[in-house]
LOBABA-986743 format. One record per residue (C-alpha): residue number from 1; residue in one letter; x, y negated, z negated. Coordinates in steps of 0.5 Angstrom, whole numbers, plus 2048, in hexadecimal, padded with zeros to 3 digits. Layout:
BEGIN
   seq   type    c1    c2    c3
   NUM      a     X     Y     Z
...
//
This chain:
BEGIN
   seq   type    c1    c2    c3
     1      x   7D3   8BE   797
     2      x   7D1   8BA   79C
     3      x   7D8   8BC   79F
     4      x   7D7   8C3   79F
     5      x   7CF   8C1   7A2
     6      x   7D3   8BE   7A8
     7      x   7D8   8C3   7A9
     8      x   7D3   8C9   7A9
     9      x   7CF   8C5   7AE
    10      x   7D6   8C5   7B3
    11      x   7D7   8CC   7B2
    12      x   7D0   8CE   7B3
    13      x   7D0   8CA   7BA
    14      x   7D6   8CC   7BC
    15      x   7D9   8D4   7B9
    16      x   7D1   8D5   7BA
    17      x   7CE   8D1   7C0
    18      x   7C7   8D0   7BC
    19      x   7C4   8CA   7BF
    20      x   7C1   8C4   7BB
    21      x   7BA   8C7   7B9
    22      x   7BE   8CF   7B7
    23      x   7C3   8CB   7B2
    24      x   7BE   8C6   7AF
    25      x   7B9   8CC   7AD
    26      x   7C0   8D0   7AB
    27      x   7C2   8CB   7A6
    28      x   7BC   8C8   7A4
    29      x   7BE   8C1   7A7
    30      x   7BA   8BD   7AD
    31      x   7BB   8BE   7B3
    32      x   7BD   8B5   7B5
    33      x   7C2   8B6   7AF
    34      x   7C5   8BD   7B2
    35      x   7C6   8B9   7B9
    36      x   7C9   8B3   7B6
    37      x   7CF   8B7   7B2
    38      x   7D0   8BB   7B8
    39      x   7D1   8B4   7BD
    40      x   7D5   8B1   7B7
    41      x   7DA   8B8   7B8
    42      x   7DA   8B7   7BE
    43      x   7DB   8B0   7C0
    44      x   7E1   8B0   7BA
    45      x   7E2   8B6   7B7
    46      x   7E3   8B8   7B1
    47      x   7E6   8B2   7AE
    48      x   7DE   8AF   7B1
    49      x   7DA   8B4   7AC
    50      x   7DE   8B3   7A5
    51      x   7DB   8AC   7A3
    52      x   7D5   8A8   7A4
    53      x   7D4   8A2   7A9
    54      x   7D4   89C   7A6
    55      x   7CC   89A   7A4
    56      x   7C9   894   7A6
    57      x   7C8   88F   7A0
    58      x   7CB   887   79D
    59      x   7D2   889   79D
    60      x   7D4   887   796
    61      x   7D7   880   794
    62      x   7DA   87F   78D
    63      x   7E0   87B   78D
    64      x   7E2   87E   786
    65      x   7E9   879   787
    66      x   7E4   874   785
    67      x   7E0   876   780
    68      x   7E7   878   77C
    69      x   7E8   870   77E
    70      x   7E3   86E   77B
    71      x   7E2   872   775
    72      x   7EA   870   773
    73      x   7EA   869   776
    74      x   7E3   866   774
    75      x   7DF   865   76E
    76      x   7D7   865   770
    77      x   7D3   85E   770
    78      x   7CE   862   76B
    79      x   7D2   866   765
    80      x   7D9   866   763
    81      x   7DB   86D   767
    82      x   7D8   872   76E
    83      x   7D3   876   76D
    84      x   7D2   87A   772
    85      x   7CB   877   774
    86      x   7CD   871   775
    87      x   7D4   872   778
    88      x   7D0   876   77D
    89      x   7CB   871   77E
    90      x   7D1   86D   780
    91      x   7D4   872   786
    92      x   7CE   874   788
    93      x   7CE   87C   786
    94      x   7CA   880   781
    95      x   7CD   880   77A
    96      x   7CE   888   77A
    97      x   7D3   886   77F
    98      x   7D7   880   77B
    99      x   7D7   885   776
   100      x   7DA   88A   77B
   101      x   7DF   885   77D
   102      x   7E1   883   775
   103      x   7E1   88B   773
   104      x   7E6   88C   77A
   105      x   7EC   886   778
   106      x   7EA   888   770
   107      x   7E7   881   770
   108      x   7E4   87F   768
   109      x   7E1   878   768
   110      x   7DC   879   762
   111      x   7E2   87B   75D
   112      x   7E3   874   75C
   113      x   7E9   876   758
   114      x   7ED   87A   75C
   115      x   7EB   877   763
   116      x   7EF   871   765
   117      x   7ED   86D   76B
   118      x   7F4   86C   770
   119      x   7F5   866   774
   120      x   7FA   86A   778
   121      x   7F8   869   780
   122      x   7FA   86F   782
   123      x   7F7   873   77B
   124      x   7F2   878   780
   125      x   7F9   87A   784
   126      x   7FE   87B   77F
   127      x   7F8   87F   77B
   128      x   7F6   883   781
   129      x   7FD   885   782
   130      x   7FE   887   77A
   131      x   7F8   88B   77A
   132      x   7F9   88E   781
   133      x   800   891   77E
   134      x   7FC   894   778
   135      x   7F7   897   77B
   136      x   7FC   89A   781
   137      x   803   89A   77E
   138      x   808   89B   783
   139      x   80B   8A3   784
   140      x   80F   8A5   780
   141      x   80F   89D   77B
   142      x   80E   89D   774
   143      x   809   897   773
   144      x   80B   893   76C
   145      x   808   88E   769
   146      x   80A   888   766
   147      x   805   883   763
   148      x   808   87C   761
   149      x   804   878   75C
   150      x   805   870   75B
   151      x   805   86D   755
   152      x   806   874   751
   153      x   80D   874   74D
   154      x   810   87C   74C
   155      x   812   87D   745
   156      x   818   880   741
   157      x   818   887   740
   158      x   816   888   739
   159      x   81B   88D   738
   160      x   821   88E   73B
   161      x   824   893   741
   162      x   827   899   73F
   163      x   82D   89C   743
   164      x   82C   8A2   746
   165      x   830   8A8   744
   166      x   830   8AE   743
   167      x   82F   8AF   73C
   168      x   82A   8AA   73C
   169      x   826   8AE   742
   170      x   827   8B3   73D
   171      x   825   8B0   737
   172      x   81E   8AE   73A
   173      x   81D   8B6   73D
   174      x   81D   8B8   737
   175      x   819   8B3   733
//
């Protein structure tokens, strides 16, 4: 939509030679914002009006390796694992962000049962570099997952493997 606005402007004043104030009463715009998109095309192009200028305002600052390093490296002083609230206390962010952070590395404190805090100093790169495989596989890869869980014995199979035949295959198309 605004694309368009912006182009229609262009086109208005070049193919059509309107000045500010005839292309700005046309298409129901202000004649300030008519002049200022024809000056962009001008100065850049059409590369100048396809996106926005950076806005003024705090550049945002969230050092998500180290909230990640501190959800599973640490244990608050207060409880037994992070809430948001506190955590974000710790780093200076509002809770929605630390929330936002957790949600983005698949991160759980709160299930105290599944959740294990490691001790590994480069946990938050190797977690990164996971994550970013399964949120951009690369092209034409299969990604396959294999969890490996300690301390667990696999057990026998309870009943014995059968042998693949052609009998057998039919057998069990008929059943």
């Amino acid at each position: 939509m605004r694309l368009s606005r912006r182009v229609q402007i262009v086109l208005g004043a070049t193919a059509q030679g309107r000045d500010n104030e005839k292309l700005a009463a046309h298409l129901g715009l202000g004649r300030v914002q008519v002049g200022r998109w024809r000056t962009r095309y001008a100065q850049g192009g059409l590369a100048a009006i396809q996106q926005d200028l950076p806005r003024g305002g705090r550049p945002v600052q969230v050092d998500a390796a180290r909230i990640v390093r501190l959800t599973t490296q640490t244990l608050p002083t207060t409880g037994t694992h992070w809430s948001t609230r506190t955590l974000a206390a710790k780093v200076g962010v509002s809770d929605t962000t630390a929330l936002r952070v957790w949600r983005q590395h698949g991160l759980k404190p709160h299930r105290i049962r599944d959740f294990k805090v490691s001790r590994d100093p480069q946990f938050v790169e190797k977690l990164e570099d996971i994550v970013g495989l399964y949120m951009t596989p690369p092209e034409h890869a299969l990604v396959l997952c294999c969890d490996e869980k300690s301390q667990v014995q696999a057990l026998d199979r309870t009943q014995p493997g059968r042998a693949a035949t052609e009998e057998g295959a039919r057998c069990d198309d008929d059943a």
